[in-house]
C-alpha positions, -999 to 999 in steps of 0.1 A, spaced: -659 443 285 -633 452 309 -622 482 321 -591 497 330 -578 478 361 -592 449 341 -624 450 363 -662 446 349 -691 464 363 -716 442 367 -739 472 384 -749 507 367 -733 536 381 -747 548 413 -765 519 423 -744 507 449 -718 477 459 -731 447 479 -723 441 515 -738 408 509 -727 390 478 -754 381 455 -783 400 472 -794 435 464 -813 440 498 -779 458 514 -762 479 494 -731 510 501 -748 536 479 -731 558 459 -726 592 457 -711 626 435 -684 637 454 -675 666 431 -675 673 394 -652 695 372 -650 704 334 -625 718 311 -593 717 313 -589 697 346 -613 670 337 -592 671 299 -564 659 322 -578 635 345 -596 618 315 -563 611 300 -548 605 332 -575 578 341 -568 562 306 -529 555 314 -541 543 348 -534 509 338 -494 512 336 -488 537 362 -514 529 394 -491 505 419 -516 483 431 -532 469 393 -538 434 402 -544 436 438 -573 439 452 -586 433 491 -615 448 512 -593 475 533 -572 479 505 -557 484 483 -593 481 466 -613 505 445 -613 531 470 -578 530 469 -575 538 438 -602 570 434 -582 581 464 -546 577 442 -564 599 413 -577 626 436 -544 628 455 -526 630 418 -552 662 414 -552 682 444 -570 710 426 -601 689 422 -609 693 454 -630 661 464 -628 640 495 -635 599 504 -659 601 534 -644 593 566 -657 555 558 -641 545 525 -622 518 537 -587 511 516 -586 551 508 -559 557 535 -542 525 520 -498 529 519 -477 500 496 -464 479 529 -425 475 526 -419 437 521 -388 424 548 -383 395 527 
């Protein structure tokens, strides 16, 4: 089934993303980076949901971005109060739309 951005998780959640494709020997693991409830996480619930029409970058995708990093960093920047920070190494989180010249 596909999500969202159209994507498929082929790992469970928290298990990490390979640095080497197809081998699960070196992994980026996971981790919380903050949680909510009420009626903050009511709205980014919904918000998440109408992701697909609204989030600029839907059908790209590259490793310094825009990428899924890019995107986490596009919801937390659309809810300030949350709180939460990408660590200093989330490639693609500081990602900007490049202006095309042609």
């Amino acid at each position: 089934r596909h999500g969202a951005l159209g994507l498929r998780a082929l790992l469970p959640p928290f298990c990490g993303v390979a640095v080497v494709p197809f081998s699960d020997k070196w992994l980026w693991k996971g981790r919380l980076i903050g949680k909510t409830n009420g009626e903050l996480a009511q709205q980014m619930i919904v918000f998440i949901k109408m992701s697909q029409e609204k989030y600029p970058f839907c059908f790209q995708y590259s490793f310094f971005g825009p990428n899924s990093n890019t995107y986490i960093q596009w919801i937390l920047d659309n809810f300030p109060r949350f709180g939460a920070q990408l660590p200093w190494n989330a490639f693609g989180k500081n990602y900007k739309k490049r202006k095309q010249f042609f």
